[in-house]
RODO-2510 file (C-alpha; in nm, 4 decimals, decimal comma):
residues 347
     n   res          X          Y          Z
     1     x    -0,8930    -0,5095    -2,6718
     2     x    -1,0271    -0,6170    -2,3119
     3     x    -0,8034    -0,4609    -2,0247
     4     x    -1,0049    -0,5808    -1,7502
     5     x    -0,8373    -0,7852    -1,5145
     6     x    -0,9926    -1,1927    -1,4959
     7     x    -1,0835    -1,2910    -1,2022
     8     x    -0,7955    -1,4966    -1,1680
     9     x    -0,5790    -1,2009    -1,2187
    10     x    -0,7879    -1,0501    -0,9549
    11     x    -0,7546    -1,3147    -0,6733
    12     x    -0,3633    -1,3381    -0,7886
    13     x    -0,3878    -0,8604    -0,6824
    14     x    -0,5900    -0,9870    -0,3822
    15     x    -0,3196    -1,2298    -0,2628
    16     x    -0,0568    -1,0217    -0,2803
    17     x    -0,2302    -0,7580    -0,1017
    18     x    -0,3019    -0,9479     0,1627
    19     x     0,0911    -1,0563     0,2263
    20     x     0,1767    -0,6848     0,1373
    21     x    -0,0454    -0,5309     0,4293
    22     x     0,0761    -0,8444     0,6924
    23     x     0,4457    -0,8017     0,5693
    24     x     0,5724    -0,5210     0,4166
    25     x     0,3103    -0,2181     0,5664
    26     x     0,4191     0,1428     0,4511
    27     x     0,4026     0,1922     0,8302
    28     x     0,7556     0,0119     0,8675
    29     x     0,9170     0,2814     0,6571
    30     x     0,7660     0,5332     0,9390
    31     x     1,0182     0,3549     1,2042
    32     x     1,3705     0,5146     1,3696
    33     x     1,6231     0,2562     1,2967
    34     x     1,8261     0,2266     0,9813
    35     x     1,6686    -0,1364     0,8398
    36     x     1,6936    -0,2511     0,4482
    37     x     1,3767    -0,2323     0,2797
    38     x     1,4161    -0,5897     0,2147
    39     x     1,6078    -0,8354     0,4259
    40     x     1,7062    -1,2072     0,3562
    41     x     1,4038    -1,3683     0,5317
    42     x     1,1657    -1,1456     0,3453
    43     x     1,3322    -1,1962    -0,0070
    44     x     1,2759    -1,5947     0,0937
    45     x     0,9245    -1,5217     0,2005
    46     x     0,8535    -1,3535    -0,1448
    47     x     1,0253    -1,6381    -0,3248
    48     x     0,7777    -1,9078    -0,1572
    49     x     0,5215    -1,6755    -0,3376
    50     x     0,6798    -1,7334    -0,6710
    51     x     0,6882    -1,3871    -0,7355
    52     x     0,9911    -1,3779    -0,9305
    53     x     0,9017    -1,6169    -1,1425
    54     x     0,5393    -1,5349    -1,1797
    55     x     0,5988    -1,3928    -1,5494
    56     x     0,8129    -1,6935    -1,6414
    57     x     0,6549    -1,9822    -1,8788
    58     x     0,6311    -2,3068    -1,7060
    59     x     0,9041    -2,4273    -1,9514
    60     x     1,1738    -2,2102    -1,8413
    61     x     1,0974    -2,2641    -1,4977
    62     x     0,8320    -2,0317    -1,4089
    63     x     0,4825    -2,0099    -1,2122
    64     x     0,3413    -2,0022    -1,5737
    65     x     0,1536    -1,6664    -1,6249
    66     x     0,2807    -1,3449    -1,8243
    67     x     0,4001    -0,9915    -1,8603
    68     x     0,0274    -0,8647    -1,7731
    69     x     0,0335    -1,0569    -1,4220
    70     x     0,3624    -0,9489    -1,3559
    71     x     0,2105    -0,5807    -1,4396
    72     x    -0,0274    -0,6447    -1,1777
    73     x     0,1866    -0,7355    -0,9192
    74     x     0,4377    -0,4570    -0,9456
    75     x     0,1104    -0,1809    -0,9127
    76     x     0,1140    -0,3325    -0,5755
    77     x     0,4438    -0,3749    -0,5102
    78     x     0,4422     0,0389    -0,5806
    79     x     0,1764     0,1200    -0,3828
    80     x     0,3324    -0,0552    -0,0574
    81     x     0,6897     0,0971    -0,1820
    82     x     0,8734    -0,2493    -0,1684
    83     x     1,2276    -0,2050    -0,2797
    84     x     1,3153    -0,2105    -0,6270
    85     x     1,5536    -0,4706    -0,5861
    86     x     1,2343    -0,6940    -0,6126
    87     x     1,1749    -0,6118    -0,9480
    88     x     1,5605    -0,6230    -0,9920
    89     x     1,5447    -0,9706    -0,9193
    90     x     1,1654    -1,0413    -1,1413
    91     x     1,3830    -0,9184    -1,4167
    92     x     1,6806    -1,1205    -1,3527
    93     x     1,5286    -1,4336    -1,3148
    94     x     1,3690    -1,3869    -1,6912
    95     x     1,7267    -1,2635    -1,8420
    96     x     1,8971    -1,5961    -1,6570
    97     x     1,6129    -1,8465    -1,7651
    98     x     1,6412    -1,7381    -2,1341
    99     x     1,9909    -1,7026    -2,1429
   100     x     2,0037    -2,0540    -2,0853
   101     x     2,1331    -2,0600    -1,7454
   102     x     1,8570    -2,2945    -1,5499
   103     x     2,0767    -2,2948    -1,2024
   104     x     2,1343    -1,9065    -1,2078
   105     x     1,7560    -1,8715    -1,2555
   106     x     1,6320    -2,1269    -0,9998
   107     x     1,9075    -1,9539    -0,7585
   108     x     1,7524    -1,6238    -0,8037
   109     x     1,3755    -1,7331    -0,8438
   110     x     1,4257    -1,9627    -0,5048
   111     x     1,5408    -1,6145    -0,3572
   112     x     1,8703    -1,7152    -0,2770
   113     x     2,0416    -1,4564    -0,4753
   114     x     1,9335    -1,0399    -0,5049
   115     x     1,9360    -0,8646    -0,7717
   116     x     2,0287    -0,4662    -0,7188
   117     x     1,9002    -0,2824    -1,0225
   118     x     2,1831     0,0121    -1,2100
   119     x     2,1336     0,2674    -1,4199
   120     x     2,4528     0,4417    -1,6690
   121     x     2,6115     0,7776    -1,4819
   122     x     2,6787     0,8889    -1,8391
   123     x     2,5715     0,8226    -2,2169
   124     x     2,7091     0,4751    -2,3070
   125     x     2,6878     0,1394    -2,4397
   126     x     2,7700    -0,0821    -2,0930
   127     x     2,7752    -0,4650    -2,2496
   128     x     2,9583    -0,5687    -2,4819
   129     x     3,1064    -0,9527    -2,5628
   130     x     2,9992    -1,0318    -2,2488
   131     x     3,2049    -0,7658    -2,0627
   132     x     3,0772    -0,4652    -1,8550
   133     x     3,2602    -0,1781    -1,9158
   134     x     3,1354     0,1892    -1,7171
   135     x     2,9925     0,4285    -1,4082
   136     x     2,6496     0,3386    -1,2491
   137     x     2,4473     0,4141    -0,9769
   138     x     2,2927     0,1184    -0,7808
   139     x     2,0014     0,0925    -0,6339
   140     x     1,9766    -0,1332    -0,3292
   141     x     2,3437    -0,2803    -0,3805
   142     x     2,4570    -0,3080    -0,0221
   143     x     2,2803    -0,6982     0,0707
   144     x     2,2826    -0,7562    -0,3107
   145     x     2,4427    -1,0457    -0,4879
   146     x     2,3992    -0,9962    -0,8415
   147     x     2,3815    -0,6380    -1,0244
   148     x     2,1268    -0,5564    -1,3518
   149     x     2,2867    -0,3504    -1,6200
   150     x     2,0717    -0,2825    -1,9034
   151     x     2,0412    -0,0667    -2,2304
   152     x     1,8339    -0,0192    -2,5283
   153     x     2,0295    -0,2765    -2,6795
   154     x     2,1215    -0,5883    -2,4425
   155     x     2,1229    -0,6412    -2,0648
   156     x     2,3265    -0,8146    -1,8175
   157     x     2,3904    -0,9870    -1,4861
   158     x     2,7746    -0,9213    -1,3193
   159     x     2,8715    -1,0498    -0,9430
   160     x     2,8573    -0,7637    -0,6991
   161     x     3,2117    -0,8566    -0,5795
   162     x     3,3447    -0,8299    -0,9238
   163     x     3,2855    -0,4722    -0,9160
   164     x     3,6123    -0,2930    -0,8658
   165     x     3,4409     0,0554    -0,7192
   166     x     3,1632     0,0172    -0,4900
   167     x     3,0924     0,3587    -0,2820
   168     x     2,8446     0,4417    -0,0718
   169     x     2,6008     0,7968    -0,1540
   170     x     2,3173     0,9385     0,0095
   171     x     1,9812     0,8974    -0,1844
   172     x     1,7122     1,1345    -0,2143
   173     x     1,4786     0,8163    -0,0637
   174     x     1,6804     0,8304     0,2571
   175     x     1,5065     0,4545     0,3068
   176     x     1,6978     0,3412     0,0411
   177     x     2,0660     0,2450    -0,0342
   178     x     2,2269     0,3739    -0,3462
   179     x     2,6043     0,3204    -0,4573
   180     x     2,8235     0,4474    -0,7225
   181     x     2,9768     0,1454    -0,9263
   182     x     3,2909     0,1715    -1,1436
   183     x     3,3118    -0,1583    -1,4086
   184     x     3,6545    -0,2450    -1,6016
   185     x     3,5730    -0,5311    -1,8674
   186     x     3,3733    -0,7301    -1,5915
   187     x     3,2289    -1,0710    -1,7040
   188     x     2,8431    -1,1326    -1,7310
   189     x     2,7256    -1,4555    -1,5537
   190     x     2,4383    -1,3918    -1,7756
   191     x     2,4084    -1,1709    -2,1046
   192     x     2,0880    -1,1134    -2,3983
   193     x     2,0695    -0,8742    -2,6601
   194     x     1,7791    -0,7000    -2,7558
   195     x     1,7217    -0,9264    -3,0118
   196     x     1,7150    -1,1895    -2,7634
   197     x     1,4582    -1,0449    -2,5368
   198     x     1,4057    -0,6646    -2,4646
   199     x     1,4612    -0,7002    -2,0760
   200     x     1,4906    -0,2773    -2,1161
   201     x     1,1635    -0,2180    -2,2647
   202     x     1,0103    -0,5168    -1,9880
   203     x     1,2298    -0,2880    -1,7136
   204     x     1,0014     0,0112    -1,8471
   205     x     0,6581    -0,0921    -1,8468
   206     x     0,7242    -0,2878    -1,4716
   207     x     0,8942     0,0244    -1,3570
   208     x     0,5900     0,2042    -1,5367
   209     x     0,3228    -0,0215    -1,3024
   210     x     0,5057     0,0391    -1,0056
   211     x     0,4691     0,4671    -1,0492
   212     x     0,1246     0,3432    -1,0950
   213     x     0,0460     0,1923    -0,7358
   214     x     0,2301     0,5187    -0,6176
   215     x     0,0269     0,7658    -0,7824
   216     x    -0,3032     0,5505    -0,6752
   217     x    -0,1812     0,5341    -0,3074
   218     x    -0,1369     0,8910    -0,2694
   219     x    -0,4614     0,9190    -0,4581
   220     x    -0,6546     0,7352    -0,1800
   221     x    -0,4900     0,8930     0,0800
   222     x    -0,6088     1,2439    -0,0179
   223     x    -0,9783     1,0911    -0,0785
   224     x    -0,9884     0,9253     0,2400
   225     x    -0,8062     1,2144     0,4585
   226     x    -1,0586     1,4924     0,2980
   227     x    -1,3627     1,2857     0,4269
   228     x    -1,1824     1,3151     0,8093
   229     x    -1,0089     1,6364     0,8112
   230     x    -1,2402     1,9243     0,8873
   231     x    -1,2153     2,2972     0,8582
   232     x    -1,4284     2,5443     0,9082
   233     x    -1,6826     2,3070     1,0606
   234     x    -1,7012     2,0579     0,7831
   235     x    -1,4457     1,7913     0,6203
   236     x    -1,2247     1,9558     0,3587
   237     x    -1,4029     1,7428     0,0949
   238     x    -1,6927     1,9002     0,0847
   239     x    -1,4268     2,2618    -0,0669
   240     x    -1,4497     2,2353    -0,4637
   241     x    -1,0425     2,3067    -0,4486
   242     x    -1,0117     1,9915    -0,2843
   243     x    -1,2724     1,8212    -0,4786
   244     x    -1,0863     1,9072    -0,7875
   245     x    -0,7232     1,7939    -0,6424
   246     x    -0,8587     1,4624    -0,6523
   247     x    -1,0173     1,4399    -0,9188
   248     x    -0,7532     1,5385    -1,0965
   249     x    -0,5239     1,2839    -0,9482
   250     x    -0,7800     0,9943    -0,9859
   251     x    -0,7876     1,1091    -1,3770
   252     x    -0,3782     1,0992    -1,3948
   253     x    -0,4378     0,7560    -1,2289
   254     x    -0,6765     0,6330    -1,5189
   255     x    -0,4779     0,7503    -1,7901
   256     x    -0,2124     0,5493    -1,6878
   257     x    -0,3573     0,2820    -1,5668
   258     x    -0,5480     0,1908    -1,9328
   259     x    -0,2125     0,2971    -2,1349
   260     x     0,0004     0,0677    -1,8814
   261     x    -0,2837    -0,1936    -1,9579
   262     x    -0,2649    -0,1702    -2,3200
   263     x     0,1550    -0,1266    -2,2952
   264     x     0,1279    -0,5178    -2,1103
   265     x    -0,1277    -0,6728    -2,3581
   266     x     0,0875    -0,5858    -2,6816
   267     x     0,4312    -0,6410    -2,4922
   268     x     0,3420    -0,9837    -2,4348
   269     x     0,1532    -1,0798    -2,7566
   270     x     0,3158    -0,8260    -3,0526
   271     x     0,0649    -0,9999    -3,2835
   272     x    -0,1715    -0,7605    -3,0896
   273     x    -0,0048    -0,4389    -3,1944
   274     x     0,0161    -0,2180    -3,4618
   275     x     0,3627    -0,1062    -3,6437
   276     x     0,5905    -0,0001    -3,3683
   277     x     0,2765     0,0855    -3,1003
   278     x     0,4213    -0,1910    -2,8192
   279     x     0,7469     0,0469    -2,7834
   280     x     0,5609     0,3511    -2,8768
   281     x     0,2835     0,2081    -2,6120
   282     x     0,4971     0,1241    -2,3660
   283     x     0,7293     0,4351    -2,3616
   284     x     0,4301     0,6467    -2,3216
   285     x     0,3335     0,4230    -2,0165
   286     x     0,5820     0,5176    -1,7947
   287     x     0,5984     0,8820    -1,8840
   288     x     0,2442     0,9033    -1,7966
   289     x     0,2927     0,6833    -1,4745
   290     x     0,6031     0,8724    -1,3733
   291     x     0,4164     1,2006    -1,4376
   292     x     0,1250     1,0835    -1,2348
   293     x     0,3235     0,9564    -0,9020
   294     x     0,5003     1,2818    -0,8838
   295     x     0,2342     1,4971    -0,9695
   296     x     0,0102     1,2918    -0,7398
   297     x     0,2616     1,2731    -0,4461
   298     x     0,2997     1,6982    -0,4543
   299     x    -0,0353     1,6959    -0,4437
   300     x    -0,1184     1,4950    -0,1557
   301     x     0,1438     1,6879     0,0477
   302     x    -0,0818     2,0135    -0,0216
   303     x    -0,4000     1,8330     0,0474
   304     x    -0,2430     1,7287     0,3999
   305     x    -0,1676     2,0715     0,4746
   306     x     0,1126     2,1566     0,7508
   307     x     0,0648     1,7900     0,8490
   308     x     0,1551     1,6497     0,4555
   309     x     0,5579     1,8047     0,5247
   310     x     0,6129     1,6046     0,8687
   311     x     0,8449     1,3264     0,9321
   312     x     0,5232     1,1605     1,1103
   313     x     0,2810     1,1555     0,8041
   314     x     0,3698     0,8816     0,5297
   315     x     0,3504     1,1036     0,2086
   316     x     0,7271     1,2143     0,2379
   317     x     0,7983     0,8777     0,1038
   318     x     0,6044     0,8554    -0,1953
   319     x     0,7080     1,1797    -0,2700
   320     x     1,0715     1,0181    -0,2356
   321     x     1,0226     0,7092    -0,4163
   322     x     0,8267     0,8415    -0,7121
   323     x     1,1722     1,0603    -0,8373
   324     x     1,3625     0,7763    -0,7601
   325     x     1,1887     0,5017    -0,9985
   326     x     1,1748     0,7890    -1,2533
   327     x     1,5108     0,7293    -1,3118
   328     x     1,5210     0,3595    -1,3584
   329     x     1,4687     0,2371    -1,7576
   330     x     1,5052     0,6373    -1,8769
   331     x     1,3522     0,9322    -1,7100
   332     x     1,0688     1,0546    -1,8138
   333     x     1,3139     1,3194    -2,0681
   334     x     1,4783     0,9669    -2,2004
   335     x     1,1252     0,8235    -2,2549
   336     x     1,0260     1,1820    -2,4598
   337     x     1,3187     1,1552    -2,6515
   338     x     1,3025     0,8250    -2,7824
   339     x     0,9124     0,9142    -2,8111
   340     x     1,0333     1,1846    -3,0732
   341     x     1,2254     0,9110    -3,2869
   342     x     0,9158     0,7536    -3,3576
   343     x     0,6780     0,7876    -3,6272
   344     x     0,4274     0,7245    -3,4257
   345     x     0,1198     0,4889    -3,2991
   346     x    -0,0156     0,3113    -3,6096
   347     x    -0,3873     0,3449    -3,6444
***
């Protein structure tokens, strides 16, 4: 199995990288002001990029590519911490187009609706006969229009205003907004069971990528501040304590990266897994990615020193964001759990 990146995957990375650093810096998090991490004019700007329907086949509607681009993309979109209601809406688009509804899609892909991603406040089975019955939190619900409820067994799409409870709570990413949500038999405008398409296991391994860019941002920042931060009369890289904080991160970084890789390749195309291995694959993706961002985040706040806890430095955030995506599509505990259902990777 090849899990190199084409070159056409490549230039697809460098283009986004490129509207990432121009657009959406990590610098604009650093600013006083309470400002969405994604406003109206940027979600239209991403839309031009066809980012939400970059996964999508050309038949329902999409840019044409697959699962592994879409991986791609959402390393990025982790390392520049763009708000999750991005992938909220990637995921959204794909539940609408093969649900059947074409307009919803197009609506959502043309980034004239949001999609605010949920997750269950308690143990329970959300959608049922297209009705939403429960507690959630939301993430990034305030500008949204739509809300994504998903489970292990079908996923959904309700209208924000439908919601009868919608209540404001402070999140441990300060940047971000996050909601409590009460639902009372609430219609879908767009419904798929698992056997349909697995939008929860797709919700993992994106979620998965997007730990990934975190843990490889924090990563380079470590490298690149121990070649400039001296002590002692030389740079702090040259200390094998520091030497082996990054090398362990960059191995964390690996690990994921080839199981998140391998997760993509056999998500996409089962015929190229074994047994069960896509789920087993793809569960083990994001507890390794989730492990790694945290892990990797702590770290780089040690590595900074006294300057790695200021308001000033950037590392605060990642720290932030990587226990907040832990939560979406299972924490890593869910992920272990469901792990320990399995029989395990067929050989």
């Amino acid at each position: 199995m090849d899990l190199l990146p084409t070159e056409e995957q490549n230039q697809i990375v460098d283009a986004s990288v490129g509207f990432l650093e121009k657009e959406l810096p990590v610098e604009r998090m650093l600013q006083s002001g309470e400002q969405p991490l994604i406003d109206r004019t940027m979600l239209g700007k991403i839309a031009e990029l066809g980012w939400f329907g970059i996964g999508l086949s050309e038949d329902l509607g999409g840019v044409g590519y697959g699962l592994r681009e879409e991986t791609l993309l959402c390393v990025e979109m982790g390392r520049y911490l763009v708000s999750p209601a991005v992938l909220g809406s990637i995921l959204g688009t794909r539940l609408a187009a093969v649900a059947g509804d074409e307009e919803l899609a197009a609506s959502i892909m043309a980034g004239e609706k949001l999609v605010a991603v949920a997750i269950p406040r308690y143990s329970q089975t959300p959608v049922v006969d297209n009705t939403v019955t429960g507690e959630y939190y939301v993430f990034e619900g305030d500008d949204a229009d739509l809300v994504l409820i998903v489970d292990d067994n079908a996923s959904a799409l309700v209208e924000k205003s439908a919601i009868s409870i919608f209540k404001a709570l402070p999140c441990t990413d300060d940047k971000m907004q996050f909601a409590a949500a009460s639902c009372e038999n609430v219609s879908t405008v767009a419904a798929l069971k698992k056997s349909d398409e697995d939008i929860y296991l797709r919700g993992v391994l994106l979620t998965a990528a997007m730990q990934l860019g975190i843990a490889e941002a924090t990563r380079d920042r470590c490298v690149e501040y121990a070649k400039v931060r001296e002590q002692y009369g030389k740079p702090i890289g040259a200390f094998q304590a520091i030497k082996h904080y990054c090398a362990e991160m960059a191995v964390k970084c690996e690990a994921s990266l080839s199981q998140i890789y391998v997760a993509a390749i056999e998500l996409e195309d089962p015929a190229k897994a074994q047994g069960d291995n896509a789920v087993f694959d793809t569960l083990c993706a994001k507890t390794l990615a989730s492990d790694a961002a945290m892990d990797n985040a702590n770290t780089a706040v040690q590595v900074h020193g006294g300057m790695g806890f200021t308001q000033e430095m950037d590392i605060h955030l990642f720290v932030k964001r990587a226990h907040v995506l832990d939560q979406l599509f299972g924490t890593q505990r869910k992920q272990l759990q469901q792990l320990s259902k399995l029989a395990g990777p067929a050989l």
